[in-house]
PDB file with SEQRES, HELIX, SHEET and CRYST1 records, atoms N, CA, C and O in Angstrom:
SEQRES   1 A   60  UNK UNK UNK UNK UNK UNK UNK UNK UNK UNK UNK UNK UNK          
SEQRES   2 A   60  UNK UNK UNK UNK UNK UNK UNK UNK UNK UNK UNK UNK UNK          
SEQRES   3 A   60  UNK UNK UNK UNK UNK UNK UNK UNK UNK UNK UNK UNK UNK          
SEQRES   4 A   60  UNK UNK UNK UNK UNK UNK UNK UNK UNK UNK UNK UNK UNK          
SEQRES   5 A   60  UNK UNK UNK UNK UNK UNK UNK UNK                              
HELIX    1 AA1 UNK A    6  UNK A    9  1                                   4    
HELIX    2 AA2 UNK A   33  UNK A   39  1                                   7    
HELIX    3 AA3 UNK A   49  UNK A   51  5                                   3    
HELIX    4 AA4 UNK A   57  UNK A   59  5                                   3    
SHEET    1 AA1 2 UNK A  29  UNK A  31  0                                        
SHEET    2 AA1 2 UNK A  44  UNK A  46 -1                                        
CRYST1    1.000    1.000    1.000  90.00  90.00  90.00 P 1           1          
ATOM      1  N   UNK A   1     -17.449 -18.515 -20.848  1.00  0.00           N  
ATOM      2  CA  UNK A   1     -16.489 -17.439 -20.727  1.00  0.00           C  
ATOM      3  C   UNK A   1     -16.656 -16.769 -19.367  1.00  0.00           C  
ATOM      4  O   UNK A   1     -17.797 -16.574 -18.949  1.00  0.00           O  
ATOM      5  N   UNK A   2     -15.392 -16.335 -18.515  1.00  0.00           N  
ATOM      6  CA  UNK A   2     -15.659 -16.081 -17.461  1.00  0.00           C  
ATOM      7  C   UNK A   2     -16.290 -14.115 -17.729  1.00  0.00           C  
ATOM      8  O   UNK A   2     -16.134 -13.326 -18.661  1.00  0.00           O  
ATOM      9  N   UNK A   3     -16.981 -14.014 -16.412  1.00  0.00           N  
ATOM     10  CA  UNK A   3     -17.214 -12.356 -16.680  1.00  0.00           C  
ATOM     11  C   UNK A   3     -16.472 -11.293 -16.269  1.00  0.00           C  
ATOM     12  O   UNK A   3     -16.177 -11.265 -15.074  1.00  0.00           O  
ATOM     13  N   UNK A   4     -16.074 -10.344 -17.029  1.00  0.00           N  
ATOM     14  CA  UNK A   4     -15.155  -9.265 -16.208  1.00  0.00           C  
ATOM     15  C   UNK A   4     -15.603  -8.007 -16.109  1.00  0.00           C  
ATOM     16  O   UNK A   4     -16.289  -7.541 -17.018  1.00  0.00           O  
ATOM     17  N   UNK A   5     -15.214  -7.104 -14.746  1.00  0.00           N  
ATOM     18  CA  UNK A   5     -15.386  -6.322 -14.425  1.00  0.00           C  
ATOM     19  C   UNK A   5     -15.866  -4.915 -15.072  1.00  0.00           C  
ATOM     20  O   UNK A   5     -16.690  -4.028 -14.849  1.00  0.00           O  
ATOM     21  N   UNK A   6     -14.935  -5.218 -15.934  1.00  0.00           N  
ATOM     22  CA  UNK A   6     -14.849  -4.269 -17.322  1.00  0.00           C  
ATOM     23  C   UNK A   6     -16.119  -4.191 -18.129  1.00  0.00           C  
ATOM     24  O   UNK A   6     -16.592  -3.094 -18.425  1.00  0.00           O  
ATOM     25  N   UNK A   7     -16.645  -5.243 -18.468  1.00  0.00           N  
ATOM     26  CA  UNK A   7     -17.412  -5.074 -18.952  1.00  0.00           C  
ATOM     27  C   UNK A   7     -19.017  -5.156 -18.562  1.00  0.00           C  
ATOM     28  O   UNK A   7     -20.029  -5.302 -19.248  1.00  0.00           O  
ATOM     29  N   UNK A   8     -18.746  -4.968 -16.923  1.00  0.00           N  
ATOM     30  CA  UNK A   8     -20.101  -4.842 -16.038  1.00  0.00           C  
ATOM     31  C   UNK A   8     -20.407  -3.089 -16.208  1.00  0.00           C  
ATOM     32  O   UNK A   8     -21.489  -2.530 -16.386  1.00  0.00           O  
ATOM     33  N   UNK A   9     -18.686  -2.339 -16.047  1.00  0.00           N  
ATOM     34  CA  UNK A   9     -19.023  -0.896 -16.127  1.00  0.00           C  
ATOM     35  C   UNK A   9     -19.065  -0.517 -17.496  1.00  0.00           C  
ATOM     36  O   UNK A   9     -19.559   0.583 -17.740  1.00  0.00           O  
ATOM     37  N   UNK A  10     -18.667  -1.171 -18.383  1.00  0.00           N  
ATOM     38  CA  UNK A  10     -19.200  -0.628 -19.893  1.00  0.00           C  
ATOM     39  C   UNK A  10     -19.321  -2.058 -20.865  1.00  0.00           C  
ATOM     40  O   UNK A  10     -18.540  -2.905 -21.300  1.00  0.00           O  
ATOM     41  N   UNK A  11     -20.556  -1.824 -20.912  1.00  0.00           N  
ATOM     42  CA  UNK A  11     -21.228  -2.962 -21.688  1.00  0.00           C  
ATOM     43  C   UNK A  11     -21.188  -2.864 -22.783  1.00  0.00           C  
ATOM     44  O   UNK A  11     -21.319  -3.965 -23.318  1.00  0.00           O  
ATOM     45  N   UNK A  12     -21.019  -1.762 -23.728  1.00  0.00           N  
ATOM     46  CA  UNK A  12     -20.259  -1.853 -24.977  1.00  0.00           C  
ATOM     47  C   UNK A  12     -19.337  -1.639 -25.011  1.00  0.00           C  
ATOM     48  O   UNK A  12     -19.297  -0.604 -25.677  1.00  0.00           O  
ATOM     49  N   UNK A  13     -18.135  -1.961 -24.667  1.00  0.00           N  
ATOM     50  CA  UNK A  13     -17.294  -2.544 -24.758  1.00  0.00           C  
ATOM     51  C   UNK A  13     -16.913  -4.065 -25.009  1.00  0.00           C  
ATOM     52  O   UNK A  13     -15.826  -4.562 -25.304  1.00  0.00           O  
ATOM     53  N   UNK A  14     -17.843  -4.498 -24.849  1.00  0.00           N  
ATOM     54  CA  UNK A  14     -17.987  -6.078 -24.854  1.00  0.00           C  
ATOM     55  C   UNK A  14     -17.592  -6.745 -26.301  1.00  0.00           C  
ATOM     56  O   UNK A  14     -16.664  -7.459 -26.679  1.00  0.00           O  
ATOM     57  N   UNK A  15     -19.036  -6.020 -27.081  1.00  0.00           N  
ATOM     58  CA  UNK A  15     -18.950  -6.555 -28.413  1.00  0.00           C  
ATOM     59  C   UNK A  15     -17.755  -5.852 -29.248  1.00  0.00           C  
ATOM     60  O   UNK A  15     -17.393  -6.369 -30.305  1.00  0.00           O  
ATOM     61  N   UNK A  16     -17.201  -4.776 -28.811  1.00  0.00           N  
ATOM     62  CA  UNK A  16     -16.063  -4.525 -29.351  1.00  0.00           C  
ATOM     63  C   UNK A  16     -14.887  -4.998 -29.621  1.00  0.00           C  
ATOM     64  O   UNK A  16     -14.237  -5.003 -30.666  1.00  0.00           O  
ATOM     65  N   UNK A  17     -14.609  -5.519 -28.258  1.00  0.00           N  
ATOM     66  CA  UNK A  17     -13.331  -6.636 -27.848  1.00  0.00           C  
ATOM     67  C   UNK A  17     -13.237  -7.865 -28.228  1.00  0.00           C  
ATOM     68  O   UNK A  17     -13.403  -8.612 -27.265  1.00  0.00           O  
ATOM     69  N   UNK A  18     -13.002  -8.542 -29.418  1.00  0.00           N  
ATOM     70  CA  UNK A  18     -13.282 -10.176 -29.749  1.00  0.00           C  
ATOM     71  C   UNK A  18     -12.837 -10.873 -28.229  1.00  0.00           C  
ATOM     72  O   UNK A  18     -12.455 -10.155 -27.305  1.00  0.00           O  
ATOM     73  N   UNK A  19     -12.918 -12.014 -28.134  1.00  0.00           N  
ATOM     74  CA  UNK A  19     -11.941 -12.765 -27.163  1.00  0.00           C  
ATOM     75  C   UNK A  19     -11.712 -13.952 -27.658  1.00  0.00           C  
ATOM     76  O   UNK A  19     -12.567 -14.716 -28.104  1.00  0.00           O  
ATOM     77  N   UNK A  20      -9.932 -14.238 -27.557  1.00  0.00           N  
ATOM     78  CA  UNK A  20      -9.714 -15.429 -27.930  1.00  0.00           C  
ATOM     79  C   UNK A  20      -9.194 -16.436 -26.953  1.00  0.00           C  
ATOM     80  O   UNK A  20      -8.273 -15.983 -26.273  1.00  0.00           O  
ATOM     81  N   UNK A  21      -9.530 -17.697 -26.688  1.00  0.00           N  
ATOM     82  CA  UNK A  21      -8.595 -18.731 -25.481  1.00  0.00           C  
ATOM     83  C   UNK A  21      -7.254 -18.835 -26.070  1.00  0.00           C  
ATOM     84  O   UNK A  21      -6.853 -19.109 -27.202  1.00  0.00           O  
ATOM     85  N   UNK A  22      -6.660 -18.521 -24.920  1.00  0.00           N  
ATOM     86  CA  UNK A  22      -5.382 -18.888 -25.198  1.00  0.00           C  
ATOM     87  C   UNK A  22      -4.816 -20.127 -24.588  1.00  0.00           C  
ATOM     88  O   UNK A  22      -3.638 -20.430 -24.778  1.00  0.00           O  
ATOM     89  N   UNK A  23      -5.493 -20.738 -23.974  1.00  0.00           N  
ATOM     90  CA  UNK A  23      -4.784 -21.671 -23.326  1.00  0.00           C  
ATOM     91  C   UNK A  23      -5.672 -22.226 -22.234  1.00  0.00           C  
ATOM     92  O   UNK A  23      -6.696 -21.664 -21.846  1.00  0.00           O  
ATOM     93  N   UNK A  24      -5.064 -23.718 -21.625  1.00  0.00           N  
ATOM     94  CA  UNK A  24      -6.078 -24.117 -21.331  1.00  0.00           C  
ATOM     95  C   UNK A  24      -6.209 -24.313 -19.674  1.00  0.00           C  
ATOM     96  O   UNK A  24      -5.396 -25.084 -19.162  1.00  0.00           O  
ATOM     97  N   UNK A  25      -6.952 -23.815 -19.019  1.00  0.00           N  
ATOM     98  CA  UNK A  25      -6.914 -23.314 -17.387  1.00  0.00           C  
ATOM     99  C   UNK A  25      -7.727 -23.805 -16.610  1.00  0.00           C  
ATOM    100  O   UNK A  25      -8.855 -23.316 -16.656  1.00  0.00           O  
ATOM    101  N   UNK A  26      -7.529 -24.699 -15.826  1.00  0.00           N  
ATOM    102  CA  UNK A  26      -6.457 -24.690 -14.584  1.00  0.00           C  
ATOM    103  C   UNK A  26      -5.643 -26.144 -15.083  1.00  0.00           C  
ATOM    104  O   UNK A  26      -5.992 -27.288 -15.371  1.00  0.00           O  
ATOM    105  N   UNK A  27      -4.072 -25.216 -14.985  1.00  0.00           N  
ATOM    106  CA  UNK A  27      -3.246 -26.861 -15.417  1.00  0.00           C  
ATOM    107  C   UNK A  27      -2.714 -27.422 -13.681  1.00  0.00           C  
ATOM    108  O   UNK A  27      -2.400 -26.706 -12.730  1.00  0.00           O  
ATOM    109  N   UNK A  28      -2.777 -29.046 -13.767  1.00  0.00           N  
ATOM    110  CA  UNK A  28      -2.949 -29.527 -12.901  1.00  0.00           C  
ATOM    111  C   UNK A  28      -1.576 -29.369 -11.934  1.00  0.00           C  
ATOM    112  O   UNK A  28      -0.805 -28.438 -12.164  1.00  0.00           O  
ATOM    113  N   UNK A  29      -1.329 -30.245 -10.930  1.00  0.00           N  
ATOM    114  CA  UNK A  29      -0.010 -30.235  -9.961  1.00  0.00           C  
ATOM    115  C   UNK A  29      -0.100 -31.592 -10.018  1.00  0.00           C  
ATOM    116  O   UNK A  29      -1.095 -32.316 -10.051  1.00  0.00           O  
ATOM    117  N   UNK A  30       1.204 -31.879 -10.024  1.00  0.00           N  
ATOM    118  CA  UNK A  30       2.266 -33.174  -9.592  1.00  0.00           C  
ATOM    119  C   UNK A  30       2.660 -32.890  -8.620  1.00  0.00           C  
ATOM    120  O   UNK A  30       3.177 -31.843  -8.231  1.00  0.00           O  
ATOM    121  N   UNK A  31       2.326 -34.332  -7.862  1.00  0.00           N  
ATOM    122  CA  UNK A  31       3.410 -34.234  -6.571  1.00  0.00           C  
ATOM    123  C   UNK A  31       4.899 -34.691  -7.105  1.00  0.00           C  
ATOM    124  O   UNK A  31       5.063 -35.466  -8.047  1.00  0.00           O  
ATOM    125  N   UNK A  32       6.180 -33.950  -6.183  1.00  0.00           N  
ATOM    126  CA  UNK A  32       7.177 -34.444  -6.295  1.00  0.00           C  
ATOM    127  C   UNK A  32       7.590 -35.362  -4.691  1.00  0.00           C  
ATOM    128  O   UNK A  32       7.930 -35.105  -3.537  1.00  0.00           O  
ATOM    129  N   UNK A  33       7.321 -36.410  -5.469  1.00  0.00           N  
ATOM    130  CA  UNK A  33       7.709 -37.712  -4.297  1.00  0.00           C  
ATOM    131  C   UNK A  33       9.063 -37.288  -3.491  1.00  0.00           C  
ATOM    132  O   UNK A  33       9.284 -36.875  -2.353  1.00  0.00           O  
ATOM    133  N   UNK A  34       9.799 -37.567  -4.544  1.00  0.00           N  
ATOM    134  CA  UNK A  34      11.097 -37.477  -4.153  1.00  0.00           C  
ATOM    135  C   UNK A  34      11.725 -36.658  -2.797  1.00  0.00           C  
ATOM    136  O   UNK A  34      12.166 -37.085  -1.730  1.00  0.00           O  
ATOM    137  N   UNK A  35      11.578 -35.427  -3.281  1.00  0.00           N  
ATOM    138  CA  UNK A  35      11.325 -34.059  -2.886  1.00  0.00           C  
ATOM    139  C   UNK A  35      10.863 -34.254  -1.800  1.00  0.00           C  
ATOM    140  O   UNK A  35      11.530 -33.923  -0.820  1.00  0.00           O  
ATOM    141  N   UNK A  36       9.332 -34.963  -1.604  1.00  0.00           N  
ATOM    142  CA  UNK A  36       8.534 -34.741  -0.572  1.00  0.00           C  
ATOM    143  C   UNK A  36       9.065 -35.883   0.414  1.00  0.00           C  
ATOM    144  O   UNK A  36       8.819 -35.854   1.620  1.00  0.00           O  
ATOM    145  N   UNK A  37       9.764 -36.824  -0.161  1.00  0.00           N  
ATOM    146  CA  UNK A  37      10.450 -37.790   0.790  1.00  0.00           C  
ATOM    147  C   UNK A  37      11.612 -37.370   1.769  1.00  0.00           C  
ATOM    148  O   UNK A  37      11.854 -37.773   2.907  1.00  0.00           O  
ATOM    149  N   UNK A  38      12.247 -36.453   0.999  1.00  0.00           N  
ATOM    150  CA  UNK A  38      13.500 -35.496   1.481  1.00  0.00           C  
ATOM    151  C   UNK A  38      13.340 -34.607   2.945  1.00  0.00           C  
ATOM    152  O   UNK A  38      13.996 -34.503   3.982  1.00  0.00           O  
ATOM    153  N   UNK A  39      11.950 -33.976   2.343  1.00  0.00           N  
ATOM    154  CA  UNK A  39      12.103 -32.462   2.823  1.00  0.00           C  
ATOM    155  C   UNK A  39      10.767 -32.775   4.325  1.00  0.00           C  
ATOM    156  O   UNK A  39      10.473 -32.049   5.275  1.00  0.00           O  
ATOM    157  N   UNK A  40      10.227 -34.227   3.899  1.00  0.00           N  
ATOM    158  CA  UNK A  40       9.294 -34.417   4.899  1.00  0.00           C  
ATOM    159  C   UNK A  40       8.310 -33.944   4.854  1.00  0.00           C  
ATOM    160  O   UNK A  40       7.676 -34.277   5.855  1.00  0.00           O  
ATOM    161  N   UNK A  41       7.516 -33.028   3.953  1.00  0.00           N  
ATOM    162  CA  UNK A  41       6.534 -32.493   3.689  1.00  0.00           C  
ATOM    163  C   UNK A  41       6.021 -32.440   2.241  1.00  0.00           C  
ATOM    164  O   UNK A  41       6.790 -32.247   1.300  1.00  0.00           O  
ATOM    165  N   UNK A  42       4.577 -32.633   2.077  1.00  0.00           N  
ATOM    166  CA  UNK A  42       4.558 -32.840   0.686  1.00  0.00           C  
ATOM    167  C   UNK A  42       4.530 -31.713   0.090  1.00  0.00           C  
ATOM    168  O   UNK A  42       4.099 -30.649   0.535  1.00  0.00           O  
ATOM    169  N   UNK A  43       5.218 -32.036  -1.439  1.00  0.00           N  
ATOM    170  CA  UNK A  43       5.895 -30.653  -2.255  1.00  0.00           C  
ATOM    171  C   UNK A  43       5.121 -31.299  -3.849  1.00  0.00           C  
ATOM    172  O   UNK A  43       4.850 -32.477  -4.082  1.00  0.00           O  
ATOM    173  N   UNK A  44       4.912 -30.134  -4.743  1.00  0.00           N  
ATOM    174  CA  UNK A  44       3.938 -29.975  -5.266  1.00  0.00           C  
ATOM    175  C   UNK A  44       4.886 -29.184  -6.338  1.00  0.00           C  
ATOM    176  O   UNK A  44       5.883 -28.558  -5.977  1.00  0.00           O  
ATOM    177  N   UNK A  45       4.360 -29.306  -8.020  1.00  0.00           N  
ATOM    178  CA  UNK A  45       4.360 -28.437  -8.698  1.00  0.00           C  
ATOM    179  C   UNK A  45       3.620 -28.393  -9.449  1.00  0.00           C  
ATOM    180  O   UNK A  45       2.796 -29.303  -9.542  1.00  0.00           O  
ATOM    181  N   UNK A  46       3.606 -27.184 -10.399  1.00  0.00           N  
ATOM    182  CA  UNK A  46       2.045 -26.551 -11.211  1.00  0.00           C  
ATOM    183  C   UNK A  46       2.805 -26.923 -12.621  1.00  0.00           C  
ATOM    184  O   UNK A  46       3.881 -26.453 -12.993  1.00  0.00           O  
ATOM    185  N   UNK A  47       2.089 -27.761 -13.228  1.00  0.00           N  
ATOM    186  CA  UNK A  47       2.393 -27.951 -14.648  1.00  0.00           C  
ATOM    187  C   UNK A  47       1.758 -26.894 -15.381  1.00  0.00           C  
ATOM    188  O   UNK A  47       0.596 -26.936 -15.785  1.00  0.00           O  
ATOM    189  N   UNK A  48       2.470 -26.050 -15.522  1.00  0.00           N  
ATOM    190  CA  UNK A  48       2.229 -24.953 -16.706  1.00  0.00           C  
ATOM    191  C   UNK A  48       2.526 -25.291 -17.974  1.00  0.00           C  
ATOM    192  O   UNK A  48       1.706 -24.903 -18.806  1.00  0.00           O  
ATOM    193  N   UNK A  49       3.429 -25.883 -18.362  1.00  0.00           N  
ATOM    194  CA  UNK A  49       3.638 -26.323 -19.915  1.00  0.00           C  
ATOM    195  C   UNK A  49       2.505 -26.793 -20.175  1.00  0.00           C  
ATOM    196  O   UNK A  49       2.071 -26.609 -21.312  1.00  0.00           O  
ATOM    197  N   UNK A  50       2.095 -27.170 -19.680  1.00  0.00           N  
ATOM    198  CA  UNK A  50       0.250 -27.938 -20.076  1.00  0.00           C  
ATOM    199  C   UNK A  50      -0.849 -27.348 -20.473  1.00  0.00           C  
ATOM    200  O   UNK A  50      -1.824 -27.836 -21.043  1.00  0.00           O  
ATOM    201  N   UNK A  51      -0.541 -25.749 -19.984  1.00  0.00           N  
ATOM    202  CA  UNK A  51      -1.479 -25.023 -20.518  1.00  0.00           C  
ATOM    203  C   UNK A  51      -2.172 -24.497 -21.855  1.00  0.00           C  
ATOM    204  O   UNK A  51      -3.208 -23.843 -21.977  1.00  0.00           O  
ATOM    205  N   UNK A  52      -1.182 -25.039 -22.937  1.00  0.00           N  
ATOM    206  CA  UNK A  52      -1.365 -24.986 -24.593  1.00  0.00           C  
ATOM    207  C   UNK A  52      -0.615 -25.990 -25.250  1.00  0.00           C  
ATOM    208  O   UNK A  52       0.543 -26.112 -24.848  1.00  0.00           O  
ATOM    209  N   UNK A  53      -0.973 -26.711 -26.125  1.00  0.00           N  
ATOM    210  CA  UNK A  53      -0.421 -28.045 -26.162  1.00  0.00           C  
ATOM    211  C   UNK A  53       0.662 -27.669 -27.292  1.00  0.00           C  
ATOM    212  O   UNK A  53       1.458 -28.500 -27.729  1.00  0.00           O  
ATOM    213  N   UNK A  54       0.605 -26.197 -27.763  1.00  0.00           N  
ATOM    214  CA  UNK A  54       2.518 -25.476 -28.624  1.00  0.00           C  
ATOM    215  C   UNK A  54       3.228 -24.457 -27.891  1.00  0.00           C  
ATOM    216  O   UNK A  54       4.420 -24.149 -27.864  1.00  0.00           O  
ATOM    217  N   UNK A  55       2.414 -24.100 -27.423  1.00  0.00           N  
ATOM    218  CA  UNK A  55       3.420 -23.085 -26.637  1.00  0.00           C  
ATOM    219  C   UNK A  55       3.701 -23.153 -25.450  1.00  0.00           C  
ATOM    220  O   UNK A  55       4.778 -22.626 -25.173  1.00  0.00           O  
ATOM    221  N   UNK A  56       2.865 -23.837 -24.186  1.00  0.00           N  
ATOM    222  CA  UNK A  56       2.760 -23.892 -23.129  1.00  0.00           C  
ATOM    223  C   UNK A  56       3.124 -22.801 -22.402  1.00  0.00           C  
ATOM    224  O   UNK A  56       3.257 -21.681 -22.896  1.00  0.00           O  
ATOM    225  N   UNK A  57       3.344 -23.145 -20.909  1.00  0.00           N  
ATOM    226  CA  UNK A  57       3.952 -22.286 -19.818  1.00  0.00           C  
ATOM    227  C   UNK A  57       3.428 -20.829 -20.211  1.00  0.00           C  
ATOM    228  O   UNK A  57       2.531 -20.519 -20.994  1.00  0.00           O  
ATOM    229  N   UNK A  58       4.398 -19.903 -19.301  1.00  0.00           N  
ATOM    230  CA  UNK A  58       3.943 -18.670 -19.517  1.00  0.00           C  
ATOM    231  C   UNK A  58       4.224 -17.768 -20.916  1.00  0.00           C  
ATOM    232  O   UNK A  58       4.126 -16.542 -20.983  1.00  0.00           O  
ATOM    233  N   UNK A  59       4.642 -18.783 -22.142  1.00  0.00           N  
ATOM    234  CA  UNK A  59       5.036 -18.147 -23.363  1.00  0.00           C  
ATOM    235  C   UNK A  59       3.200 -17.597 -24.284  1.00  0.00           C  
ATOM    236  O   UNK A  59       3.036 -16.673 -25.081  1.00  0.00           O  
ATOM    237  N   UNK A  60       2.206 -18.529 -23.776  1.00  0.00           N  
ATOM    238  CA  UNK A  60       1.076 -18.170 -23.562  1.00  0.00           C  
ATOM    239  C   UNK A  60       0.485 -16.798 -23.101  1.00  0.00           C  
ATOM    240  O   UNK A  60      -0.729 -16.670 -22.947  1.00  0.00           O  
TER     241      UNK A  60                                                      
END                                                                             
C-alpha cells in the first residue's frame, strides 16, 4: 500500500480509515501506429478501461 501524507501527520487516523483497491494501477499505453504514421511523431494512448476489469476507466 502506498503511504500518505495524511497519515504521517495523524497516525490514528490510519486504523480508522479501512482502505479498499479500486482498481488496478498503472494501466499501460498503446502506441497508435496509424496516427503516428500520419502525424510523423509517435502518438500514444493510456488504456484506462484496463484499470478494473467491470468498471474500468475513470467510472472507478
Amino acid at each position: 500500500m502506498p503511504s500518505y501524507e495524511m497519515f504521517s501527520r495523524y497516525p490514528d487516523l490510519e486504523s480508522l480509515l479501512p482502505r479498499k483497491t479500486l482498481g488496478s494501477w498503472l494501466t499501460p499505453l498503446k502506441p497508435l501506429e496509424h496516427l503516428s504514421d500520419k502525424l510523423q511523431i509517435k502518438t500514444l494512448t493510456k488504456r484506462d478501461e484496463l484499470s478494473h476489469p467491470l468498471y474500468g476507466g475513470n467510472s472507478v
